[in-house]
C-alpha positions in Angstrom: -40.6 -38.0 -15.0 -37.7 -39.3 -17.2 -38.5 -37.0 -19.8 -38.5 -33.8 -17.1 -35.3 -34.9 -15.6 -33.8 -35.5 -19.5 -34.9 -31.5 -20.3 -33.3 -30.3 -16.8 -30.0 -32.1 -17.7 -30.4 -30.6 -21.2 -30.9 -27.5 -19.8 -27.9 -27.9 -17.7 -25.7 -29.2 -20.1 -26.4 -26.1 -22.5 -25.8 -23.2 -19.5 -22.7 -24.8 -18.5 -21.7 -24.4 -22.0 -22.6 -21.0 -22.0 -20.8 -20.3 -19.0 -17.7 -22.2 -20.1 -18.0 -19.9 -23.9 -18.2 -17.0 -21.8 -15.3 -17.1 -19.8 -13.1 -18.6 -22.7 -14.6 -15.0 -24.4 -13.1 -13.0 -21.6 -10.2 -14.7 -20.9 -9.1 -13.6 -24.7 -10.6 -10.7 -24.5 -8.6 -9.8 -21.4 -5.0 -10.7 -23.1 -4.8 -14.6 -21.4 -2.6 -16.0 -24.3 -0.7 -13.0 -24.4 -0.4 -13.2 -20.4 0.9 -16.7 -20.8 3.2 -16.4 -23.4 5.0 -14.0 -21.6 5.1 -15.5 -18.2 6.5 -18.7 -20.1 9.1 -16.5 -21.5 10.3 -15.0 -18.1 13.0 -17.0 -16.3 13.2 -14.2 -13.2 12.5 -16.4 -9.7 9.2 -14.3 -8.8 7.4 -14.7 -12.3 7.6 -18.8 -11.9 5.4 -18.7 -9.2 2.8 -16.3 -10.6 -0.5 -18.0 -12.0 -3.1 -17.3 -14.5 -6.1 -18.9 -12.1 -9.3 -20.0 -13.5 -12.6 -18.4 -12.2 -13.3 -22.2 -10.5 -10.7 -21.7 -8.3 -11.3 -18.8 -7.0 -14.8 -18.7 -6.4 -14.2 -22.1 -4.5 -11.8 -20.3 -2.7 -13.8 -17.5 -1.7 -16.7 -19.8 -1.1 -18.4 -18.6 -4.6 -17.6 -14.8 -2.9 -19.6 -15.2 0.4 -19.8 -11.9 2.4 -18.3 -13.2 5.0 -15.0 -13.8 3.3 -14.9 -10.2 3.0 -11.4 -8.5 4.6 -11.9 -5.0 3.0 -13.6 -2.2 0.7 -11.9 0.2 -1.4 -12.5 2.3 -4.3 -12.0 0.0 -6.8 -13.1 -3.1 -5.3 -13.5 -5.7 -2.9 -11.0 -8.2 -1.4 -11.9 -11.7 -0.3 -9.7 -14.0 2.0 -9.5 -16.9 -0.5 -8.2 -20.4 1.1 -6.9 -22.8 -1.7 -7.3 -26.3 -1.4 -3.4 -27.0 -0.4 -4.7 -24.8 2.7 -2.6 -21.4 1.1 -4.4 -18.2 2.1 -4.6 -15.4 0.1 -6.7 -12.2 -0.6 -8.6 -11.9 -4.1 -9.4 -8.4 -5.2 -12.3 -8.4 -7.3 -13.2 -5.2 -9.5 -16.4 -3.3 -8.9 -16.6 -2.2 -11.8 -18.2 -3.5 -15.2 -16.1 -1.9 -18.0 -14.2 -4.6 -20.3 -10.5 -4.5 -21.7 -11.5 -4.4 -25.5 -8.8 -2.0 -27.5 -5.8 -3.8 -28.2 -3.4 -1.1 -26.9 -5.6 -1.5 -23.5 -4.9 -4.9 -23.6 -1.2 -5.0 -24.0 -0.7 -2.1 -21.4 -2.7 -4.1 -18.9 -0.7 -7.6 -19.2 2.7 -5.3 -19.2 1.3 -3.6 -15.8 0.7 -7.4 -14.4 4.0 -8.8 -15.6 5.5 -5.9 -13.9 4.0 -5.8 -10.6 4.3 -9.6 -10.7 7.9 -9.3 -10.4 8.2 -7.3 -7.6 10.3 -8.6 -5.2 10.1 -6.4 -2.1 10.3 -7.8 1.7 7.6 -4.3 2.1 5.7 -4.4 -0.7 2.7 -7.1 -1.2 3.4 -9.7 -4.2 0.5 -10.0 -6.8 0.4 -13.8 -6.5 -1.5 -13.8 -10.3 -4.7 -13.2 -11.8 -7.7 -14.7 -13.3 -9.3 -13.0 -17.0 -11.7 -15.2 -17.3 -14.4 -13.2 -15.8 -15.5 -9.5 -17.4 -13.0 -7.4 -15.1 -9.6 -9.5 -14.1 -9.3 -10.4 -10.5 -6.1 -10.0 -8.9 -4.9 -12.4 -6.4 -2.3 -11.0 -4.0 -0.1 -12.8 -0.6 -2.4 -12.6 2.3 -1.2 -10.2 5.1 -2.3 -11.4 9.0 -1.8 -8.5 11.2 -4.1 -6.1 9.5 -3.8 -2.5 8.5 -1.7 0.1 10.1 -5.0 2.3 9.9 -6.4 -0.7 12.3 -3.6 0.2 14.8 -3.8 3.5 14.7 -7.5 4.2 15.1 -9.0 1.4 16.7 -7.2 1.5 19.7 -8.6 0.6 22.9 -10.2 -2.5 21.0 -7.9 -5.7 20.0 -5.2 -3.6 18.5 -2.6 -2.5 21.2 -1.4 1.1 21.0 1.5 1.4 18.7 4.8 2.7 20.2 6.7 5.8 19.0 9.7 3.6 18.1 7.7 0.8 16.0 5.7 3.8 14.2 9.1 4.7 12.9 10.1 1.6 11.7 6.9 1.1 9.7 7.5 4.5 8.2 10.8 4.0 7.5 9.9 0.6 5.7 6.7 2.2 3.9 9.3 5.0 2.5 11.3 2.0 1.2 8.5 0.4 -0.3 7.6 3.6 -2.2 10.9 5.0 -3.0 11.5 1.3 -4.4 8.2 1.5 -6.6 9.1 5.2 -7.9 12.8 4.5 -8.5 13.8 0.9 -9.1 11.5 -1.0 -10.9 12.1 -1.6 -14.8 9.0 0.8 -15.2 8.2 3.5 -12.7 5.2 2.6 -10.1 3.5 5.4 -8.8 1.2 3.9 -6.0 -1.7 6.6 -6.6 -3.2 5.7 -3.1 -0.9 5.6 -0.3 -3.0 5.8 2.9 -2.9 3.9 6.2 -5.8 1.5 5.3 -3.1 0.4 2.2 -0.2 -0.6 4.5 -0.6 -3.7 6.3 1.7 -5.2 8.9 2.4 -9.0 9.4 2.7 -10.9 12.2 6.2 -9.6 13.1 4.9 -5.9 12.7 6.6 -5.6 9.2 5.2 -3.1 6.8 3.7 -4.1 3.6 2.8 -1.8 0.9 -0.6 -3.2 -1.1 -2.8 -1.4 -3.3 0.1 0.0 -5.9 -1.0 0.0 -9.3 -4.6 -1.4 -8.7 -6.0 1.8 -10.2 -4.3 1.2 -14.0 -4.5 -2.4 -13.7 -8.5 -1.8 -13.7 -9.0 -0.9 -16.8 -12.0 1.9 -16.7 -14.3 3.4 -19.9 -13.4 6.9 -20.9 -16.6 8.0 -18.8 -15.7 6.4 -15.2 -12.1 7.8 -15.8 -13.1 11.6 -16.6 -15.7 11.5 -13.4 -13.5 9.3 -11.4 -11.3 11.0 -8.4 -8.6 8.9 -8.0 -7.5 9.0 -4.6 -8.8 9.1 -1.2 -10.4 12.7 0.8 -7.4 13.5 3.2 -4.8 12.0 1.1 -5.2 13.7 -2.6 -2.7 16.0 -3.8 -3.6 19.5 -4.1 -2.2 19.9 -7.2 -3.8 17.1 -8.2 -7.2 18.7 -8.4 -5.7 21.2 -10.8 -4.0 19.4 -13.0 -5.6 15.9 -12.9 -2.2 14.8 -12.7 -0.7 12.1 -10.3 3.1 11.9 -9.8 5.2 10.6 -7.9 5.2 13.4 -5.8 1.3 12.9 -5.1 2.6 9.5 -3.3 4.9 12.0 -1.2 2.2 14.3 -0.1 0.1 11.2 0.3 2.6 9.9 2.7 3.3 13.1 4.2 -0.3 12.5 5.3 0.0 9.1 6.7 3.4 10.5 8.9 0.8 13.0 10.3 -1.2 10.3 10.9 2.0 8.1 13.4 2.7 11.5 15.0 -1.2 12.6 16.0 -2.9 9.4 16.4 -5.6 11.7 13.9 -7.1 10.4 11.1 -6.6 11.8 7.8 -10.1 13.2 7.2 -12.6 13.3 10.0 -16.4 14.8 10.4 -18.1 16.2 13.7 -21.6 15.2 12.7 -22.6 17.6 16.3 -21.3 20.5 15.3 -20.6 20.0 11.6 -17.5 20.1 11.5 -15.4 18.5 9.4 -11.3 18.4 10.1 -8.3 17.7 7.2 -5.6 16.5 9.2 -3.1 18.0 6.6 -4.4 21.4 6.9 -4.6 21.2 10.9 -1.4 20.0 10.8 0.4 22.8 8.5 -1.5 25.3 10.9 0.7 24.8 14.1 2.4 27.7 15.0 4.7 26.4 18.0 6.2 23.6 19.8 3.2 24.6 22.2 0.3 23.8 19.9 2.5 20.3 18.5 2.8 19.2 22.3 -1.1 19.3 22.4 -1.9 18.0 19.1 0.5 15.1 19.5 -0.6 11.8 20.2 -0.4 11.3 23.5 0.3 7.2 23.2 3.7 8.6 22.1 4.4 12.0 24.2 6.2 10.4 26.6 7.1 7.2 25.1 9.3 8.8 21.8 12.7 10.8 21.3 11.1 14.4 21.1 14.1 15.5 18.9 13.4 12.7 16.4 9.9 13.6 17.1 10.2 16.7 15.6 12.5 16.3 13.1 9.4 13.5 11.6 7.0 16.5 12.4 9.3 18.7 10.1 10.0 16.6 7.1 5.6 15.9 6.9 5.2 19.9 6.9 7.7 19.4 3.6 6.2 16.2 2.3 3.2 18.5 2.7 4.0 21.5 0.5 1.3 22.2 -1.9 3.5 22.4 -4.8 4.9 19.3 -6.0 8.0 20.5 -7.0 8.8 21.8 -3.8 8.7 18.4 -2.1 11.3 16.0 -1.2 11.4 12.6 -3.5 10.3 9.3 -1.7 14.2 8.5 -2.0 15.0 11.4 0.2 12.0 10.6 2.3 13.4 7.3 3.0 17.1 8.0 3.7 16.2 11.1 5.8 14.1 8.5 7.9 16.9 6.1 8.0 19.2 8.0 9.7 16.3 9.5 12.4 15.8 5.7 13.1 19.3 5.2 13.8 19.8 8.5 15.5 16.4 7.0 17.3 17.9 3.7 18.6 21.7 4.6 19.0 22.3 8.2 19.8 26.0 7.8 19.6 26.2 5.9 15.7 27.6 8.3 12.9 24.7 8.2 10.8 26.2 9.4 7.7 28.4 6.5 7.8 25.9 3.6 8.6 25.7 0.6 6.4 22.2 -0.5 7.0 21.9 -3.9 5.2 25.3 -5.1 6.8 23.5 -4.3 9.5 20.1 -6.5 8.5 22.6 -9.3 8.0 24.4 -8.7 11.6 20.3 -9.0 12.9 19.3 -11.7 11.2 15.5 -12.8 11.2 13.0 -11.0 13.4 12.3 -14.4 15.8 9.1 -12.7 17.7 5.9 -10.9 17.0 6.3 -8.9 20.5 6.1 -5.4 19.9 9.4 -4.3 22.6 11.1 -7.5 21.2 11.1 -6.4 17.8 11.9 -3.0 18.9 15.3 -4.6 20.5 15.7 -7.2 18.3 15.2 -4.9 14.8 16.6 -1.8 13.7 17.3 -2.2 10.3 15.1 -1.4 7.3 13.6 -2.3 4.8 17.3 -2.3 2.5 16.2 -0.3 0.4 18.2 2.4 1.0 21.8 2.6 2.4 22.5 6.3 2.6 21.5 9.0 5.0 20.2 12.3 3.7 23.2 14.6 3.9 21.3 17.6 5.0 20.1 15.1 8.5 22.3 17.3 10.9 21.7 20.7 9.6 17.8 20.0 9.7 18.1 18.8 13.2 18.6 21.9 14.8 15.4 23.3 13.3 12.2 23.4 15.0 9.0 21.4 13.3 7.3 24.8 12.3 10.8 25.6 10.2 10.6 23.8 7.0 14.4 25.1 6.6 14.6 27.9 3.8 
C-alpha cells in the first residue's frame, strides 16, 4: 500500500512538472518576457493595471472552463465569465484555435498589438484587462459587460430584453461610431475592428455602448493555411470588396456598420434563412432595394414607427444606403459617420439647437453621470456622446432635405 501510494505521488510529482515545463515553454514562446518588459517600461495610467495572468488563475476563475461559464461564441473563440477571487468579474476569451506564435517577427507583432489595445482608454470601447501565454494560444482577458449585446435587444424581443426606443437606438449608434472612428483615427497605430456586428456591441447597465471584439482577429495568431481559407468576417456584415480583394480597411468597418444602422432602423437581422420556402434574406441588399418612402414605411421597424423623429429617421436611413456603397472609396469615413450622427442626435433631442455650433463634451460635463439604468431616464437625462467627436458634419442641412432613397449626388 505504501509503495502504491509512493508511485502515485511519484507520478504526480513528475506530470505536474511537466505541466509547469510546458507552460513556462509557451509562455516564452508567446513573447512573456518581452510582454513584461514593456508593460514595466510604460508609465500611461491604463497599462499599470494590465496583467500578464497565469493559466491558474484563470482556469480557477472559469471553474477549469466549465460550460456553463460560457457568455458567448464567435469565430475565433469562446468567452467565459471568469470571477477572481477579490470577487472582480470579467470575460476570458479563449482561442479555438491550435496554431502557436513561433517566428520571431510573429511574436513581436503580437505583444505590440496587446500593448496597444491595452492602452485604450475609451468610455465605448471594452478594455483588454491582460492576458495569459502560458497556454498554446494566448487568452485574452477583457472588462465584463452586464447588459448584454445590442444584438440581444434587438432580436430577442418579446423575451427579457424590452424593445429598444428610436431615441436610445441613436445614442448607441452615435456612441458605436465614436468607438470606431476612435479605433481608425486616434490610436498611436490604426485599429481596424474587422468585425463590427451587433453581437460585438454590448451595452452596460446604464445602456452605454461598448465596442468588444476589435483586434481579436490579429491578436490570434493563425498558420499560413487557416489564414488563406479563413473568411474573416461575419455573412451579412462582410465587405463586398472584400471578397475581391481579400482586403479589410477601414472602410470594411464602415459598410460593416452601415449594416448594423440597418439593423436599429428595421428591427432585421443582418442575414436571415426561411428554412419553408428556402429563402434566404441579406438585410444590406433588401435594404439598398427600397425604391420609396412607401416601401421604407413597411420595412421599418415598427417598435420605432411611431415612437422616432421620421426626419431623423430618414436622414439615418440615408447615410446606411452610403455606408453601404459597394465601393469603398465611395463611402463616408467612420469620422464622418460619427459627426454626421452627432448632429441628427442633437437635431433629435432639441429641434431648435444650431448644430453646427454645438460643443458636445461641454455638454457631457453640463450632464454629468448617467444616475439610472431606466431606458426614458437616460433618454432625458443623456444626450451627449461618446466625446469623441465635437463637430458636426458640414454637409448635415443640405442632406436633410433629401429623401432616404437619394444618396445625394
Amino acid at each position: 500500500m505504501t509503495l502504491f501510494a509512493m508511485s502515485l505521488m511519484l507520478f504526480w510529482g513528475l506530470r505536474k512538472r511537466k505541466l509547469i515545463k510546458l507552460k513556462e515553454k509557451f509562455f516564452e514562446q508567446n513573447g512573456g518576457l518581452m510582454l513584461q518588459q514593456r508593460l514595466s517600461s510604460i508609465e500611461k495610467a491604463p497599462i499599470e493595471t494590465a496583467k500578464v495572468f497565469t493559466a491558474e488563475e484563470l482556469e480557477m476563475a472559469t471553474n477549469n472552463y466549465h460550460e456553463s461559464r460560457i457568455i458567448g461564441e464567435g469565430g475565433y473563440g469562446t468567452v467565459y465569465r471568469g470571477i477572481f477571487p477579490n470577487n472582480k468579474v470579467v470575460a476570458i476569451k479563449k482561442s479555438k484555435f491550435g496554431a502557436q506564435i513561433v517566428q520571431t517577427d510573429q511574436i513581436e507583432q503580437f505583444i505590440n498589438e496587446v500593448i496597444v489595445l491595452m492602452q485604450i482608454n475609451h468610455r465605448n470601447v471594452v478594455r483588454l484587462l491582460g492576458c495569459c501565454l502560458e497556454t498554446e494560444v494566448p487568452t485574452l482577458v477583457y472588462e465584463f459587460i452586464t447588459n448584454g449585446t445590442l444584438y440581444q435587444h434587438l432580436h430577442n424581443k418579446g423575451t427579457k430584453t424590452p424593445s429598444l426606443p428610436w431615441e436610445l437606438r441613436l445614442k448607441i449608434a452615435t456612441e458605436t461610431a465614436g468607438a470606431l472612428a476612435y479605433l481608425h483615427y486616434e490610436t498611436n497605430t490604426q485599429i481596424v475592428h474587422r468585425d463590427v456586428k451587433t453581437m460585438n456591441i454590448l451595452l452596460d447597465e446604464n445602456y452605454i455602448a461598448k465596442v468588444s471584439d476589435f483586434g481579436t482577429s490579429r491578436l490570434i495568431m493563425q498558420d499560413e493555411d487557416q489564414l488563406s481559407t479563413l473568411v474573416q468576417g461575419t455573412v451579412g456584415y462582410l465587405d463586398p470588396e472584400y471578397l475581391q480583394t481579400s482586403q479589410l480597411t477601414e472602410k470594411s468597418d464602415v459598410y460593416s456598420f452601415g449594416v448594423v444602422l440597418g439593423e436599429l432602423l428595421t428591427g432585421k437581422k443582418a442575414f436571415s434563412f426561411d428554412k419553408s420556402n428556402n429563402v434566404s434574406q441579406v438585410l444590406a441588399m433588401s435594404f439598398l432595394s427600397l425604391k420609396d418612402d412607401d416601401q421604407f414605411n413597411k420595412f421599418i421597424d415598427d417598435d420605432i414607427l411611431n415612437d422616432g423623429n421620421m426626419e431623423v429617421i430618414k436622414e439615418v436611413a440615408n447615410l446606411t444606403k452610403r455606408c453601404l456603397r459597394i465601393k469603398g472609396d465611395e463611402r463616408p469615413t467612420m469620422k464622418e459617420v460619427a459627426m454626421e450622427l452627432e448632429g441628427l442626435r442633437a437635431m433629435s433631442k432639441h429641434p431648435w439647437v444650431n448644430v453646427d455650433h454645438l460643443d458636445i463634451e461641454e455638454t457631457e460635463h453640463l450632464l454629468g453621470e448617467i444616475p439610472s439604468n431606466n431606458l426614458y431616464d437616460i433618454l432625458d437625462l443623456e444626450c451627449g456622446s461618446s466625446g469623441a467627436t465635437t463637430t458636426v458634419y458640414d454637409s448635415m442641412q443640405t442632406q436633410s432635405m433629401l429623401s432616404p432613397f437619394d444618396d445625394g449626388r
